[in-house]
Every structure is written in C-alpha cells, then in structure tokens.
N, C-alpha and C positions, 0 to 999 in steps of 0.2 A: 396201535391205532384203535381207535374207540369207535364202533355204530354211531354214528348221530342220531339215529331215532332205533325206539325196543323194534326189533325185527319180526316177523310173522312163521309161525310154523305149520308145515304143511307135511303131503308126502309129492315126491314126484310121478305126474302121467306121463310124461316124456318131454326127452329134450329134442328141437328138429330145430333145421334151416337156421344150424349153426346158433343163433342168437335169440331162440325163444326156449321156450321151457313153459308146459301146462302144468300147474300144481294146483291139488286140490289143499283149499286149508282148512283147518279144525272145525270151523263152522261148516262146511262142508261149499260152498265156494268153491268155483273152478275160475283160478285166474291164468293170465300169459305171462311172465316174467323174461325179462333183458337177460339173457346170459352172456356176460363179456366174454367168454371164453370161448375162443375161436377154433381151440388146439377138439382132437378127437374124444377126450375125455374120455380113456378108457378106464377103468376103475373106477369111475367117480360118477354114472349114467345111470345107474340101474332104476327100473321105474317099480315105485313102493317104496324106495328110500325115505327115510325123514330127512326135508331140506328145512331152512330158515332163509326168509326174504325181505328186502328191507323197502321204503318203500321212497317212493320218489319224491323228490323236494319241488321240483320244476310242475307244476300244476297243468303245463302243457303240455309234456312227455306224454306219447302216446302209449309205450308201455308206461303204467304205476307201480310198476314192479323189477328190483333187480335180486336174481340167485344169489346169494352167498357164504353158503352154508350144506352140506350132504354130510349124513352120517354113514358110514361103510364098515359095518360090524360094530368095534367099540369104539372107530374111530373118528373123530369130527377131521373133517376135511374143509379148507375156503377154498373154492371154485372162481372168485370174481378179479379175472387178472389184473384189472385194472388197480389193485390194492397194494402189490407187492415192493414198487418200488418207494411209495410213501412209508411201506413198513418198514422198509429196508433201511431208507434215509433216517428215520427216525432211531432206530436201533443205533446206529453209526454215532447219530449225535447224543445220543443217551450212553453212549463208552459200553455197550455189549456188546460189541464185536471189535476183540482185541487187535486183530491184524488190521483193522482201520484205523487207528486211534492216530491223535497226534498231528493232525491235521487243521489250519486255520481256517481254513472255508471249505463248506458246502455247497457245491450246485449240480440243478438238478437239469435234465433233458439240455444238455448242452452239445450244440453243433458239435460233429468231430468226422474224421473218417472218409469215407465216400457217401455222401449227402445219407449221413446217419445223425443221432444224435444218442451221447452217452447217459445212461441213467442216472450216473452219481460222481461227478469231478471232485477230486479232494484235492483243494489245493493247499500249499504251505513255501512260505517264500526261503526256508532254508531243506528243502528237499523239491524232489522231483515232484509231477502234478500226478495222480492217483487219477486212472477210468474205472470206473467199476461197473460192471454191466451183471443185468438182475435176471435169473430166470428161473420161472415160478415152475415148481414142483410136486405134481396130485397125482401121479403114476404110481400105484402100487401093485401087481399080478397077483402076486403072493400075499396074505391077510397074515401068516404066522407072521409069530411075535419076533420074532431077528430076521424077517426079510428085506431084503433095502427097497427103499424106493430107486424109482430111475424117470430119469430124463434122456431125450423125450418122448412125449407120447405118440408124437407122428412124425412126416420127413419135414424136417423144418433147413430149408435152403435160407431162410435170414438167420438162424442161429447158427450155421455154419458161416455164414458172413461177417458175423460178429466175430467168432474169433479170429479170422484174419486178421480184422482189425485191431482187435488186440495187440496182435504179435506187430503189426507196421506201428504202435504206438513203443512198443517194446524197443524194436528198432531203433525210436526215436527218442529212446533216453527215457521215457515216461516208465510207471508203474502200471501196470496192468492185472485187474481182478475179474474172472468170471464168478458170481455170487451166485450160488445153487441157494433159492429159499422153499422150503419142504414146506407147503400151506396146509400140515397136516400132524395129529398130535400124538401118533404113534411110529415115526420117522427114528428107525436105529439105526439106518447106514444108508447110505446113498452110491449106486452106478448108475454105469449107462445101458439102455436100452439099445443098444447094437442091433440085435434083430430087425429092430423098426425103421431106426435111419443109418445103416453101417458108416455112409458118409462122414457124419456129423457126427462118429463115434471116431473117424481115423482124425478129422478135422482140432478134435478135442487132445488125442495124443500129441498131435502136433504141435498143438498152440500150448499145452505144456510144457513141452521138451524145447519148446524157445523163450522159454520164460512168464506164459500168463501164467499167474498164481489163481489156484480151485480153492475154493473154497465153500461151504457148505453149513446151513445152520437151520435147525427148525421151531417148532414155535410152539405155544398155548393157544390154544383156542375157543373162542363160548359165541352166544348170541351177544355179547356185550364188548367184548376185544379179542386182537389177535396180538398177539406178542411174542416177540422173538426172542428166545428164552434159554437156546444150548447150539451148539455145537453138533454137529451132526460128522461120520466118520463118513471119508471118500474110500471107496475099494476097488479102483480101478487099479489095473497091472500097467 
C-alpha cells in the first residue's frame, strides 16, 4: 500500500480521547491529528516520539490530519488501523502469503457470522470458501532485538468473538484463518499478551485446537509504503 500524498513529520504532544493526537511538525506548527486507533496503544504512545501524518483529501474533514507513522527506538511502527486489511488483501493477491494462494476470488468485508462481517473471503469453486480475519499488531514491551511482539494490547471482547466465529465456520466445512499483521519493521516472533486479556488468550487456544489456522506475517515500512514482506514465527505453547 502506497501514501497517496508525501506524509508530514513531526514529534508527538499526546495522544487523548482515543481519536486525536496533538503533534508538533518541523516548522514548528501544533496540529490535532485523527488517530484511527482505538485499541490502548501501549508501546507505540510515548510523547517526543518522531510520527509521520498524512493529510486529508476530503476538504471538509474537520480534522486535516491522520497518524500514521511512530518511531519506537529503531523501529518504524503504522499505527492507522484502518490500513491493515487493504494491505493484507493486497499481499494475498500479489502471491506473498503462501497459505493463501490458489484461490479464484477475492472479497472483501463480506457479511458472515453473527451480524459480523469477514475481512477477506477467498473463494475457489473446486475447494472450500477461505474467512480470513485481519488483526493489526504494534504491541511491543520489550524493544530487545528477539523479543516478540504480542496481541493484544487491551481486553478485546470482539476479538474473542471472532474467533468463535471462525471455529462455527470450521464446523461448517469452511477454511478458517486468523491473520496476525505486525504493522511494525522490527517483528522477530509474535505471542499473546495473556497478561492483558487472559480471555482472548484461552479463546485463541481454543479456536486453534478446532481447526482455525494462525498465521502471522510482518512488513516494510517508510513515509512512502508498507508492505508485507516475511513471515513472522508464532510461539505460543
């Protein structure tokens, strides 16, 4: 996935009320920026960080500004969740993620479940239909060089919901994929944050040991694109 427009760099004053963020930018400018990111952003918040922000298209938009960008040591990190499933699908259809391959059709936010909608159907008329559900990944604790990132960052009761639903697609003869995307370019291994949501850590054993497939990959990243680029190791027991 490519920026549409050159991005703006700044440092962050803080991020508050969930969906803003005050960054000062190089000309010294204090702007408000959209921060899509709903989740608690632990690792990825600190104020004096260098962000990058891009800027709004829509002339009416009341913020002019969306986050998409924090540096965390040596690490560039993408923060704006609303990204990850376009990157995802895209990787899919560009044959970089080999356990997707093979598939005739692509679709995207498609109805499924209990009044949910899946991020990535892959369908193919001599195999079963593919759900693939997306969940973006910027939790790091640990900055050393082999510590994994983890998901997730808070108690998330839809992401436990999700995998149910996985597993009642499983049931039903379907394919089923949880896709962990690490929006972050120093990503050696990937667990679960247990600590934070234990639920959604027994939820995740479960929906493995019935058949959804984990799967885990992370990416490249600049002011200019993010791209999904390896494979990323799961370490869960």
């Amino acid at each position: 996935m490519k920026f549409l427009d050159p991005l703006y760099h700044g440092r962050l004053i803080k991020r508050y009320k969930r969906f803003m963020a005050d960054i000062e930018l190089d000309n010294g400018d204090i702007v408000t920026a959209h921060c899509a990111n709903s989740g608690s952003m632990i690792s990825v918040r600190e104020p004096g960080s260098e962000v990058w922000i891009s800027p709004a298209r829509n002339p009416d938009r009341k913020l002019k500004f969306t986050w998409e960008l924090i540096k965390v040591g040596d690490a560039m990190v993408g923060v704006n969740t609303s990204h990850p499933n376009q990157i995802v699908a895209e990787a899919i259809a560009d044959g970089i993620v080999p356990e997707l391959t093979g598939y005739e059709k692509l679709r995207r936010e498609v109805k499924y479940g209990g009044n949910s909608r899946i991020d990535v159907l892959l369908e193919d008329g001599n195999k079963p239909d593919c759900y693939v559900e997306v969940k973006n990944v910027t939790l790091k604790r640990d900055l050393s060089k082999n510590a994994p990132c983890e998901f997730p960052d808070g108690v998330t009761a839809r992401g436990t919901k999700h995998l149910g639903e996985l597993q009642e697609m499983v049931k039903n003869g379907k394919r089923a994929v949880m896709f962990y995307f690490v929006q972050r370019d120093d990503a050696r291994s990937f667990t679960l944050a247990d600590d934070i949501d234990p639920v959604y850590a027994d939820a995740y054993k479960q929906a493995r040991n019935n058949g959804v497939e984990m799967i885990c990959y992370g990416c490249r990243l600049d002011d200019k694109e993010i791209v999904i680029d390896r494979k990323v190791d799961i370490n869960i027991e």
